[in-house]
N, C-alpha and C positions, 0 to 999 in steps of 0.2 A: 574563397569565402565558404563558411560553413555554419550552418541554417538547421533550426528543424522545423517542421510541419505536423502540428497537432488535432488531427480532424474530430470535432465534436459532433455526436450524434445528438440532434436532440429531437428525434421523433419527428411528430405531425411537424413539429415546428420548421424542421431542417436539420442543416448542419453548418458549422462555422470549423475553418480552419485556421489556428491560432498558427499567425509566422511572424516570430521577431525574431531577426539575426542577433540580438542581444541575450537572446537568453538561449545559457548551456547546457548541455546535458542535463548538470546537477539538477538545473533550476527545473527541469522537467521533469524530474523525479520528484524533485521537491514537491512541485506541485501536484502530482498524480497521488501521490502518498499522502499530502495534507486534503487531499478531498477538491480541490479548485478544479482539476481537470477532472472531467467524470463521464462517462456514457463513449469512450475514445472508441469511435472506428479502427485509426490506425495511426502509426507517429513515424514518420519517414526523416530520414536523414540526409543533409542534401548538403554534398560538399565539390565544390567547383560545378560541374554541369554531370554527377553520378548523384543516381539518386540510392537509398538502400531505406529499404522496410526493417526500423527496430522495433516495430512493437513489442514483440514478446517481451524480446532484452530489457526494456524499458520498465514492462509492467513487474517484470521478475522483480527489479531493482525497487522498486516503489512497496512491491512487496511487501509486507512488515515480516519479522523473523520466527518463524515457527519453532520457539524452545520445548524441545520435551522438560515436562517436569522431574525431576531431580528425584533421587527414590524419594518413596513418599512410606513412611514409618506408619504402618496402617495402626499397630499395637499404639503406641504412643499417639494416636487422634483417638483410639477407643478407650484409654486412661483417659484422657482428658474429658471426653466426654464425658464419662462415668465420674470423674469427678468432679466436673459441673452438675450430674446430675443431684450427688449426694449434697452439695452446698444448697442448692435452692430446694431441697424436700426440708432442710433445717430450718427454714423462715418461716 
């Protein structure tokens, strides 16, 4: 059988440790990444009687994707500007 364990910090209040054997990896990313998990101590992986700390792996994955922007035409956004500017001096 194979489990995970989702420990929430929540401050003064405590902490709550989410464990449903129904929910999979995916669904734990899924939800770290839509914002439902938040404040996570730590998320351990528990398969037969081993246990293993994925956090990191976890939160990597939940991650959203860091794209560099693509060159960026500096001359052509300073035409454009320039040429919004001379439209709107015309009204």
């Amino acid at each position: 059988m194979q489990y995970f364990v989702v420990m929430i910090d929540y401050g003064r209040r405590g902490r709550e440790a989410v464990v449903d054997p129904e929910i999979t990896r995916r669904e734990v990313v899924s939800r770290i990444a839509s914002g439902e998990y938040r404040n996570i101590s730590f998320v351990h992986e528990i398969v037969e009687s081993a246990v293993e700390d994925v956090t990191e792996a976890v939160l990597a994955e939940a991650a959203l994707p860091r794209i560099p922007p693509d060159d960026i035409d500096l001359q052509a956004i300073r035409l454009d500007h320039a040429r919004d500017l001379r439209k709107h001096e015309r009204t």
